[in-house]
mmCIF file of the N, C-alpha and C atoms, coordinates in Angstrom:
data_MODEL
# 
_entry.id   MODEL 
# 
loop_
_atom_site.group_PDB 
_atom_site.id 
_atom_site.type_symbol 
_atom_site.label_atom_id 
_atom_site.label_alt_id 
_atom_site.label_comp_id 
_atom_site.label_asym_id 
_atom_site.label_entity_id 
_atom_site.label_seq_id 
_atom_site.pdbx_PDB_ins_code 
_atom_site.Cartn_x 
_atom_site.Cartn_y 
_atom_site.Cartn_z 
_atom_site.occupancy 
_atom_site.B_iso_or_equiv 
_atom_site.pdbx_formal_charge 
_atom_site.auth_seq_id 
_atom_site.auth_comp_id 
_atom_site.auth_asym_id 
_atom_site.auth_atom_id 
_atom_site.pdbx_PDB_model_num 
ATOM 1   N N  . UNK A 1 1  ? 133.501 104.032 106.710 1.00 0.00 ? 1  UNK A N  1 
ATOM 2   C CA . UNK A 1 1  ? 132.645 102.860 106.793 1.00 0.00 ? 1  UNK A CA 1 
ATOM 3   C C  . UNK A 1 1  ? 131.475 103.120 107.743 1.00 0.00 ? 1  UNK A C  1 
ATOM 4   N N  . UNK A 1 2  ? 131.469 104.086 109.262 1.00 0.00 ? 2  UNK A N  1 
ATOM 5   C CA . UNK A 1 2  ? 130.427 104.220 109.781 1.00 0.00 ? 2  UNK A CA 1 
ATOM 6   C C  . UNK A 1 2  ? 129.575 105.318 109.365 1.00 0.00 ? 2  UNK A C  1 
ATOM 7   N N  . UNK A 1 3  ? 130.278 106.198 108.419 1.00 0.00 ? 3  UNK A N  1 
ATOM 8   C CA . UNK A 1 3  ? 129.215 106.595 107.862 1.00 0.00 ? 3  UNK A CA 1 
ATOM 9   C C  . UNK A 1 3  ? 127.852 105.956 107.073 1.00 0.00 ? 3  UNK A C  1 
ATOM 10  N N  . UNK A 1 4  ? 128.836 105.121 106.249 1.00 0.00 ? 4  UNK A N  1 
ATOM 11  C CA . UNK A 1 4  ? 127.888 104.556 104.936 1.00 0.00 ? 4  UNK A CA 1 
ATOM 12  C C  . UNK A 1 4  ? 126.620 103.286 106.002 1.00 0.00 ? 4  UNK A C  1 
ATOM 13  N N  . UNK A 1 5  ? 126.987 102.970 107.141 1.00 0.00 ? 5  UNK A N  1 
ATOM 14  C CA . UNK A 1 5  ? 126.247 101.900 107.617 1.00 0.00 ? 5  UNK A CA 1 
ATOM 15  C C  . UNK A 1 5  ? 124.932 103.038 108.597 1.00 0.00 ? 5  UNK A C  1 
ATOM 16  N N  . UNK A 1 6  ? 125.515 104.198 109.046 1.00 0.00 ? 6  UNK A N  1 
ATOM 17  C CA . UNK A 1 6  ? 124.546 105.513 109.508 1.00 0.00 ? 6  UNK A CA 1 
ATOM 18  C C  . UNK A 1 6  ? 123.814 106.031 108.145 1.00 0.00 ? 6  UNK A C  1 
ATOM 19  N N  . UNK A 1 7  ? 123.875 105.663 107.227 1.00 0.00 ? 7  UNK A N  1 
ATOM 20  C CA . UNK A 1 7  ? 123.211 106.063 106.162 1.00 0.00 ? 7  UNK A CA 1 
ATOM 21  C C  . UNK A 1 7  ? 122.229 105.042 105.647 1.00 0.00 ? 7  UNK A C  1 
ATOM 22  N N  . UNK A 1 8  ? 123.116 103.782 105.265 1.00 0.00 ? 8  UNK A N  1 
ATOM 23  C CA . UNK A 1 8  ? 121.649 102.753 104.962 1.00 0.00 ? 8  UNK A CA 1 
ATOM 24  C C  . UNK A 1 8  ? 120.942 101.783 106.077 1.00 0.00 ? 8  UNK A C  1 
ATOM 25  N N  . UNK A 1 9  ? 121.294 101.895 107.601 1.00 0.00 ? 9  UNK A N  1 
ATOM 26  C CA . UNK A 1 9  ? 120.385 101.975 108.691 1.00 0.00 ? 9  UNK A CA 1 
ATOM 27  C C  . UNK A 1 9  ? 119.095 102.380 108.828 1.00 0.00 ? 9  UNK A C  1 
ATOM 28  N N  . UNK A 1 10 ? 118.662 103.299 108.339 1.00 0.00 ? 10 UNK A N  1 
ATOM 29  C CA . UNK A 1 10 ? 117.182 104.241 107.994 1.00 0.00 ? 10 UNK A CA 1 
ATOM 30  C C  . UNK A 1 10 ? 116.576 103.419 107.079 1.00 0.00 ? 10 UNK A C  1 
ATOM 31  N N  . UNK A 1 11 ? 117.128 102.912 106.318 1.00 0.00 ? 11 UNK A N  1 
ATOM 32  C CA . UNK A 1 11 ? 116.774 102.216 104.601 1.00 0.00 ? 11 UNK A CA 1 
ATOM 33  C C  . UNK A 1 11 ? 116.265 100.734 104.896 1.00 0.00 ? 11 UNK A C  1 
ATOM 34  N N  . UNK A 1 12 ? 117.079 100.060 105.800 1.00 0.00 ? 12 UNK A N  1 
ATOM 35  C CA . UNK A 1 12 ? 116.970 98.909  106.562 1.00 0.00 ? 12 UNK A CA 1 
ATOM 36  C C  . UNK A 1 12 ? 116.193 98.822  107.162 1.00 0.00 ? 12 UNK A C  1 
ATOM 37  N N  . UNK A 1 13 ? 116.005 99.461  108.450 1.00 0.00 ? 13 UNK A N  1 
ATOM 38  C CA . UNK A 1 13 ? 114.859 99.555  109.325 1.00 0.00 ? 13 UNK A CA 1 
ATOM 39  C C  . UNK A 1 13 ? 113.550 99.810  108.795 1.00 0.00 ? 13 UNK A C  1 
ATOM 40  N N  . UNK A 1 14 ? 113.220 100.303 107.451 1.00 0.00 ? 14 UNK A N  1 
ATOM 41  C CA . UNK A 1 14 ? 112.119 100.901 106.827 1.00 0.00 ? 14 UNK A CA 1 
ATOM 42  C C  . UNK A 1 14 ? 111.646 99.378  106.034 1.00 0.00 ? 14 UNK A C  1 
ATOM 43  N N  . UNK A 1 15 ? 112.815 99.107  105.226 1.00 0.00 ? 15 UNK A N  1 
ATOM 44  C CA . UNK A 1 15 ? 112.153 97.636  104.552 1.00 0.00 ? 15 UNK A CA 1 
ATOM 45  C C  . UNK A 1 15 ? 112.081 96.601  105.726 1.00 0.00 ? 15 UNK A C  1 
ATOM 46  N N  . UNK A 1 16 ? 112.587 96.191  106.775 1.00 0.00 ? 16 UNK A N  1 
ATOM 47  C CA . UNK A 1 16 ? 111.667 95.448  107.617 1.00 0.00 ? 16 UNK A CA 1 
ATOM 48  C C  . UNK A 1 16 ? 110.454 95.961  108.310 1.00 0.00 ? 16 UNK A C  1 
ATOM 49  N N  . UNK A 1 17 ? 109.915 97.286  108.586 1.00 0.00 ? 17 UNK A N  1 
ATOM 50  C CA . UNK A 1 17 ? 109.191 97.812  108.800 1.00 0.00 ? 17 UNK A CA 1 
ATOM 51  C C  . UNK A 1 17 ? 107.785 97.492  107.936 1.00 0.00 ? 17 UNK A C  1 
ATOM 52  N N  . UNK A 1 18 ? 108.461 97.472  106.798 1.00 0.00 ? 18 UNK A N  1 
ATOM 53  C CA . UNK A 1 18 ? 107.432 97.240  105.361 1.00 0.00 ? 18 UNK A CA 1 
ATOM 54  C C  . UNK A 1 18 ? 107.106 95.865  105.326 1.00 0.00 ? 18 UNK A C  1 
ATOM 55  N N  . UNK A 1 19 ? 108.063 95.265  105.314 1.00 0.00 ? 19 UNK A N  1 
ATOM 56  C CA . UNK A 1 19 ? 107.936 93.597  104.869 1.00 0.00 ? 19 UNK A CA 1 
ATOM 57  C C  . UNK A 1 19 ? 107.037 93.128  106.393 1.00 0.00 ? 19 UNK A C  1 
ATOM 58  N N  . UNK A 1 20 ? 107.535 93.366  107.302 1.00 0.00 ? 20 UNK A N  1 
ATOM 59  C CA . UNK A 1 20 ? 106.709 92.678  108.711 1.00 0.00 ? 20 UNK A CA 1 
ATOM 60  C C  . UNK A 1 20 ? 105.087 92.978  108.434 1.00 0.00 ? 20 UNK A C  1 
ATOM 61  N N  . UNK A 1 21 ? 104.861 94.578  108.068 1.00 0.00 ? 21 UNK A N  1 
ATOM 62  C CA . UNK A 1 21 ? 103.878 94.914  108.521 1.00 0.00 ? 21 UNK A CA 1 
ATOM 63  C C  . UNK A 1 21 ? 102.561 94.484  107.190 1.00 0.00 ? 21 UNK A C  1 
ATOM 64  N N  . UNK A 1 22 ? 103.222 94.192  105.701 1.00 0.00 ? 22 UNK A N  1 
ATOM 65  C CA . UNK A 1 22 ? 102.240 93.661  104.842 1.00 0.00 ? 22 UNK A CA 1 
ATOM 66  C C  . UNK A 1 22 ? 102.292 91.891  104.910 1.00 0.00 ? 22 UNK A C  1 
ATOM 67  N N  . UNK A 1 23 ? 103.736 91.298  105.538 1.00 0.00 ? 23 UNK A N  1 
ATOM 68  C CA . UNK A 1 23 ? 103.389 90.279  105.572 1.00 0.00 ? 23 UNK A CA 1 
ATOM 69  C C  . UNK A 1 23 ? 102.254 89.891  106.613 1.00 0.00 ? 23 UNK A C  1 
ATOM 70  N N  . UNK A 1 24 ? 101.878 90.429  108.218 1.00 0.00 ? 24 UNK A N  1 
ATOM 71  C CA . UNK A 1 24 ? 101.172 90.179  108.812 1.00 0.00 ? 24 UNK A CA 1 
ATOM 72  C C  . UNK A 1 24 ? 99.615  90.690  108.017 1.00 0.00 ? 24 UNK A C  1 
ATOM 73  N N  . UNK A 1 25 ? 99.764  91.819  107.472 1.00 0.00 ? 25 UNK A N  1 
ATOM 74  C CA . UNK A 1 25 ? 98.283  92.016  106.679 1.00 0.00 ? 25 UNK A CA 1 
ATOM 75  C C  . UNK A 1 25 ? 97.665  90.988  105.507 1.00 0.00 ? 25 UNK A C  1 
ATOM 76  N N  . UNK A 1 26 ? 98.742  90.061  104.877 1.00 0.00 ? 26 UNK A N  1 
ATOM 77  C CA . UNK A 1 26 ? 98.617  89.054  104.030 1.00 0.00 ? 26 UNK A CA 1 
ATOM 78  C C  . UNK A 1 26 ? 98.253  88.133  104.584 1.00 0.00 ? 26 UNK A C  1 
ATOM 79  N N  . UNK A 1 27 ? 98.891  87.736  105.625 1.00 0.00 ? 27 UNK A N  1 
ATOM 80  C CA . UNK A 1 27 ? 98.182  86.566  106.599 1.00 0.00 ? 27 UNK A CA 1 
ATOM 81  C C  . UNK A 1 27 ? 97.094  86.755  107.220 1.00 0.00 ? 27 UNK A C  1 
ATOM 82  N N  . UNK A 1 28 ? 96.637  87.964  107.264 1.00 0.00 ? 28 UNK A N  1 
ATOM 83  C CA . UNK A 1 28 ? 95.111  88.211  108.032 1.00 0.00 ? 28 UNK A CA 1 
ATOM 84  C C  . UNK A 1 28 ? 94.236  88.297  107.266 1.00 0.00 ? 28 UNK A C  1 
ATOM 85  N N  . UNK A 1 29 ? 94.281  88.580  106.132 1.00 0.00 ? 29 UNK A N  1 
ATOM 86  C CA . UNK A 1 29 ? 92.930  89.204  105.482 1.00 0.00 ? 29 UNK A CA 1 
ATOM 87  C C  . UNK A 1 29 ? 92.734  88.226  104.520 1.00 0.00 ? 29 UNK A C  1 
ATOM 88  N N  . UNK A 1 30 ? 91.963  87.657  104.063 1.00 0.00 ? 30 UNK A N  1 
ATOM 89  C CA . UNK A 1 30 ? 91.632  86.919  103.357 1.00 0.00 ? 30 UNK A CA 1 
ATOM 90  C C  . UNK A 1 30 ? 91.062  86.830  101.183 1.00 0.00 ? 30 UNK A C  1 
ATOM 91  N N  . UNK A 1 31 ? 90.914  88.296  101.522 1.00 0.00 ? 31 UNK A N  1 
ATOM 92  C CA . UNK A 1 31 ? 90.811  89.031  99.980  1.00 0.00 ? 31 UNK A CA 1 
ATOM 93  C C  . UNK A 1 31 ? 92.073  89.861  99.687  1.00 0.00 ? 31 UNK A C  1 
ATOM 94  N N  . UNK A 1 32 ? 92.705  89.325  98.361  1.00 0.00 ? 32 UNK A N  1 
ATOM 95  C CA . UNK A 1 32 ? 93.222  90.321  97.186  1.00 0.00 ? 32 UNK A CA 1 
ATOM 96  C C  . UNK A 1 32 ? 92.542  90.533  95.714  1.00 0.00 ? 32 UNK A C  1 
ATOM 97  N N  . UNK A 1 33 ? 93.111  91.486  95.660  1.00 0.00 ? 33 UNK A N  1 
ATOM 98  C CA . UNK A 1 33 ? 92.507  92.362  94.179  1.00 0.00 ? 33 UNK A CA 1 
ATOM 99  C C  . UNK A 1 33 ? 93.584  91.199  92.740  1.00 0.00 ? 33 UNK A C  1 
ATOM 100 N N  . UNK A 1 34 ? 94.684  90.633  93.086  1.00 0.00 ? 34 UNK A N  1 
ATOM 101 C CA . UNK A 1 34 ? 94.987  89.740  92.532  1.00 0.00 ? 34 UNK A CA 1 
ATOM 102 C C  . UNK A 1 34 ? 95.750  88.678  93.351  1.00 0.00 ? 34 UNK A C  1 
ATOM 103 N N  . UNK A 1 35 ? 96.071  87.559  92.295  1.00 0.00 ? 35 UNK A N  1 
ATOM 104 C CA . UNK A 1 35 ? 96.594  86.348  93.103  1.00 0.00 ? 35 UNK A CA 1 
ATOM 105 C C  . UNK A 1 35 ? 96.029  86.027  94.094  1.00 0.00 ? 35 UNK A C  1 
ATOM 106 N N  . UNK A 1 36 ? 96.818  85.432  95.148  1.00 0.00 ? 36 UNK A N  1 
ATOM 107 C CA . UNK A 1 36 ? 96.685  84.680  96.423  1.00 0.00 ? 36 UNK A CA 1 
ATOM 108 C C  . UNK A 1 36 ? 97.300  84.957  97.490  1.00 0.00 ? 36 UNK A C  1 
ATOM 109 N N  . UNK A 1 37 ? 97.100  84.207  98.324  1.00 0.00 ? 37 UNK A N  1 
ATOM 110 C CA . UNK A 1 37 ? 98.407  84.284  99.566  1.00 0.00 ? 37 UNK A CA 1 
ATOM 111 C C  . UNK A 1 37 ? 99.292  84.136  99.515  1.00 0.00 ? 37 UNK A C  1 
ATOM 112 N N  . UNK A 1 38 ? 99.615  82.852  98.849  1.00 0.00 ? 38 UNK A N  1 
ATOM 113 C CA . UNK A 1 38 ? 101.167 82.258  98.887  1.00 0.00 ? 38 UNK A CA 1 
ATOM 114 C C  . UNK A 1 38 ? 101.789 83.338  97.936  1.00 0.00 ? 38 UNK A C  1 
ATOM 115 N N  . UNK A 1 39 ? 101.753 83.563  96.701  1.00 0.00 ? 39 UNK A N  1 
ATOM 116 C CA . UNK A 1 39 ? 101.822 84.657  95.804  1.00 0.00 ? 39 UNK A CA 1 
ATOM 117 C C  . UNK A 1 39 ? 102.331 86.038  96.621  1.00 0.00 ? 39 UNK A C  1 
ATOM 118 N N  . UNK A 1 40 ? 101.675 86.223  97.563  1.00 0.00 ? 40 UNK A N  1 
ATOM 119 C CA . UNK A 1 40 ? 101.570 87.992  98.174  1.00 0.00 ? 40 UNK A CA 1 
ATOM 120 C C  . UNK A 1 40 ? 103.042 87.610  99.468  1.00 0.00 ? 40 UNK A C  1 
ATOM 121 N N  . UNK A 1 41 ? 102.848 86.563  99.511  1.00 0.00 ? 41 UNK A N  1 
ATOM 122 C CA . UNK A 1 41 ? 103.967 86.561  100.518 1.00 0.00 ? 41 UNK A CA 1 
ATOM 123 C C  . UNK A 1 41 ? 105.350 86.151  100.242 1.00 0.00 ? 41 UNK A C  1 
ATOM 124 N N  . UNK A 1 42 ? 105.191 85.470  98.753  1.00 0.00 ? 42 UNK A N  1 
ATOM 125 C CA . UNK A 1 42 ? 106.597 85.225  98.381  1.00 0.00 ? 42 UNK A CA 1 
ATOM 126 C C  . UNK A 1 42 ? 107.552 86.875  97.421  1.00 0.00 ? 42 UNK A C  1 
ATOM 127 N N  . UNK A 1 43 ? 106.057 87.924  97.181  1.00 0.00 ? 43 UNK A N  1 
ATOM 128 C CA . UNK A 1 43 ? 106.731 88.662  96.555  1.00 0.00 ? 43 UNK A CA 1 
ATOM 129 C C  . UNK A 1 43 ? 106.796 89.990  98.146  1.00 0.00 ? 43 UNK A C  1 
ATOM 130 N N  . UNK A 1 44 ? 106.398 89.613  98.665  1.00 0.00 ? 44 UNK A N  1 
ATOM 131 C CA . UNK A 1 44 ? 106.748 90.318  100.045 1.00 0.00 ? 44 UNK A CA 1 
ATOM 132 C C  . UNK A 1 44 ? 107.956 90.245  101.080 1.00 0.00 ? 44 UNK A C  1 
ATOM 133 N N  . UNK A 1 45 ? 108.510 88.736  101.557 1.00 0.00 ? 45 UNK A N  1 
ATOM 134 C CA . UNK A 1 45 ? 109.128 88.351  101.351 1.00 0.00 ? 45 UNK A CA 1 
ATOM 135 C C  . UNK A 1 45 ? 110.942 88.755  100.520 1.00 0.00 ? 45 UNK A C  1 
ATOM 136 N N  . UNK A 1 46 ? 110.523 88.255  98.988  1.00 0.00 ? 46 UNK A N  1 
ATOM 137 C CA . UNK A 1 46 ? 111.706 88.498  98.380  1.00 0.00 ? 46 UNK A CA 1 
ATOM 138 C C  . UNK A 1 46 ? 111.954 89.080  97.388  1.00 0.00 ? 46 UNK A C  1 
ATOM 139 N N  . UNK A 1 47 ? 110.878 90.391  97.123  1.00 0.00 ? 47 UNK A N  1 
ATOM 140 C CA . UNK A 1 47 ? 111.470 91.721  96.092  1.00 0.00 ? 47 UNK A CA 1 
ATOM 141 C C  . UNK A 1 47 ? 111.316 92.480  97.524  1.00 0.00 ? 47 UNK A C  1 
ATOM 142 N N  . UNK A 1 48 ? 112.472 92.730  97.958  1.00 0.00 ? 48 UNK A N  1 
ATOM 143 C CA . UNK A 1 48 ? 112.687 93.729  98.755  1.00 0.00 ? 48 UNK A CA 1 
ATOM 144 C C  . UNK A 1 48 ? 112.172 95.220  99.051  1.00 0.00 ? 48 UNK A C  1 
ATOM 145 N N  . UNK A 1 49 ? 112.193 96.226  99.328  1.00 0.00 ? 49 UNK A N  1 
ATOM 146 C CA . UNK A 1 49 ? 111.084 97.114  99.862  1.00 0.00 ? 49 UNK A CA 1 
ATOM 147 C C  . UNK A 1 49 ? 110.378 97.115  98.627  1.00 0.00 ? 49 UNK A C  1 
ATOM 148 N N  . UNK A 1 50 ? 110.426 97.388  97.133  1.00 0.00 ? 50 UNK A N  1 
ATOM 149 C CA . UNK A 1 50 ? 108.933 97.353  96.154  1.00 0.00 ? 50 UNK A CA 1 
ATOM 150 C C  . UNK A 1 50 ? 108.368 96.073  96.450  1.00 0.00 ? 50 UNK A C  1 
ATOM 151 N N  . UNK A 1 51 ? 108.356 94.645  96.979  1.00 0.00 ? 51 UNK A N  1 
ATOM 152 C CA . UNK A 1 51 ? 107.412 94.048  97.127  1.00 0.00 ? 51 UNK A CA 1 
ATOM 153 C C  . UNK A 1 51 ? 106.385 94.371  98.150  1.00 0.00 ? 51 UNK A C  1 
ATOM 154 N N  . UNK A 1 52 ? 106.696 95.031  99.560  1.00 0.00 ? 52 UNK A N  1 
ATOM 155 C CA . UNK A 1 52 ? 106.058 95.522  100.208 1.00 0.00 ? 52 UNK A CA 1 
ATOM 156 C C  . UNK A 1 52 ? 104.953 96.626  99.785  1.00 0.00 ? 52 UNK A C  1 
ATOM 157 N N  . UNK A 1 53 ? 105.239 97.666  99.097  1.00 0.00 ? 53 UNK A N  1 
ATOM 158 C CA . UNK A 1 53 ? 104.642 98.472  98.246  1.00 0.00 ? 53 UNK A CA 1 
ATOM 159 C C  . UNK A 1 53 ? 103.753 97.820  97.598  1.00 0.00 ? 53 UNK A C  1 
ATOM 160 N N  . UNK A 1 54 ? 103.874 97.192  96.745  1.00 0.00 ? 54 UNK A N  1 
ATOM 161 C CA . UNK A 1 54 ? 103.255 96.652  95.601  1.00 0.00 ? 54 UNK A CA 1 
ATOM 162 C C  . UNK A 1 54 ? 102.312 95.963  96.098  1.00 0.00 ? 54 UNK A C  1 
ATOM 163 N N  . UNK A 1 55 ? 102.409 95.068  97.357  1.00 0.00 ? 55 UNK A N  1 
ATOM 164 C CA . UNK A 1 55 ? 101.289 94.629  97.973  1.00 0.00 ? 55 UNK A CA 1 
ATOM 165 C C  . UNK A 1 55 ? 100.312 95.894  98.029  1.00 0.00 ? 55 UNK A C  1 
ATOM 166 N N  . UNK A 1 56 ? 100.875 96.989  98.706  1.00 0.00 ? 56 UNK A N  1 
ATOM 167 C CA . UNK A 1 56 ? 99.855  97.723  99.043  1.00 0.00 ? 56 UNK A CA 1 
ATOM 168 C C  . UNK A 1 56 ? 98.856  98.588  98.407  1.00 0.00 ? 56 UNK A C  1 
ATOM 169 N N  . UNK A 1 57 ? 100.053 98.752  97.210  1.00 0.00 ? 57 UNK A N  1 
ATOM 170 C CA . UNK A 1 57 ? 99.148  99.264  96.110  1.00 0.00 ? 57 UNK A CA 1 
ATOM 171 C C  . UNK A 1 57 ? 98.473  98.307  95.257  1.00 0.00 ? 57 UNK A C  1 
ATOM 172 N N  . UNK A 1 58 ? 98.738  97.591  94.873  1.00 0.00 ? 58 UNK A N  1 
ATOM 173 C CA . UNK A 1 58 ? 97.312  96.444  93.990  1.00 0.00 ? 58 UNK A CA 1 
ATOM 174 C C  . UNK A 1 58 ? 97.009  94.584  95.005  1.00 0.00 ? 58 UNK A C  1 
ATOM 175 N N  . UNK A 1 59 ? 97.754  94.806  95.601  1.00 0.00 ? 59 UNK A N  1 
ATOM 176 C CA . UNK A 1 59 ? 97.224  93.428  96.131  1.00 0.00 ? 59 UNK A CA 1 
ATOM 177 C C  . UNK A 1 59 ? 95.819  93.530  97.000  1.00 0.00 ? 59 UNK A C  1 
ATOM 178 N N  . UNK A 1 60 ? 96.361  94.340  98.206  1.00 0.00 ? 60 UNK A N  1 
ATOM 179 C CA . UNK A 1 60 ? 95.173  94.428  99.295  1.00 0.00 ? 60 UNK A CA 1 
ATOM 180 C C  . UNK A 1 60 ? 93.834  94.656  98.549  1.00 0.00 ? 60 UNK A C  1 
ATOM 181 N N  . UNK A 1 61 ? 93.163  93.863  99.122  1.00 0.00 ? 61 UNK A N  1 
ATOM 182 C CA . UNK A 1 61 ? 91.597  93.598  98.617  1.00 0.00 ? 61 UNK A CA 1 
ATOM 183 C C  . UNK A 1 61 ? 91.366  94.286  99.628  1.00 0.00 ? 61 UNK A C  1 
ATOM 184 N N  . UNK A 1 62 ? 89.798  94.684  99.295  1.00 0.00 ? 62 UNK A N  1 
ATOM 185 C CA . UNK A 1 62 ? 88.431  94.922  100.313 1.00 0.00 ? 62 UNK A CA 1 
ATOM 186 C C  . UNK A 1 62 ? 88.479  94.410  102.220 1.00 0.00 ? 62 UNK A C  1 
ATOM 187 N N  . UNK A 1 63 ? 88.503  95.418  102.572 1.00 0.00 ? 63 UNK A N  1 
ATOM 188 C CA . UNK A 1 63 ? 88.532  94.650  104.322 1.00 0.00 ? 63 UNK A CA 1 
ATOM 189 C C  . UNK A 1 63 ? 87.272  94.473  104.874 1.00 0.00 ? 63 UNK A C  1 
# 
């Protein structure tokens, strides 16, 4: 059992890593390439690490 929790620890720490750091970029910036805010933060939020991604690859607009 402490293996398997030393294994998806890394995995964990990475999707809050992800989710903190595009949800604060969603709340700051005011342009996306689609949708909205509320939109960018509910799929940030709750598709787990690909929503983070996915922000980054087509959401983030122009800074």
């Amino acid at each position: 059992m402490d293996n398997q929790l030393v294994l998806l620890l890394p995995f964990v720490i990475l999707e809050f890593v992800l989710a903190i750091t595009a949800l604060i970029h969603v709340i700051r910036h005011p342009n996306y390439k689609f949708g909205n805010r509320f939109i960018w933060i509910l799929v940030v939020l709750f598709i787990q690490i690909i929503g983070p991604i996915f922000y980054f690859i087509f959401g983030r607009g122009e800074e």
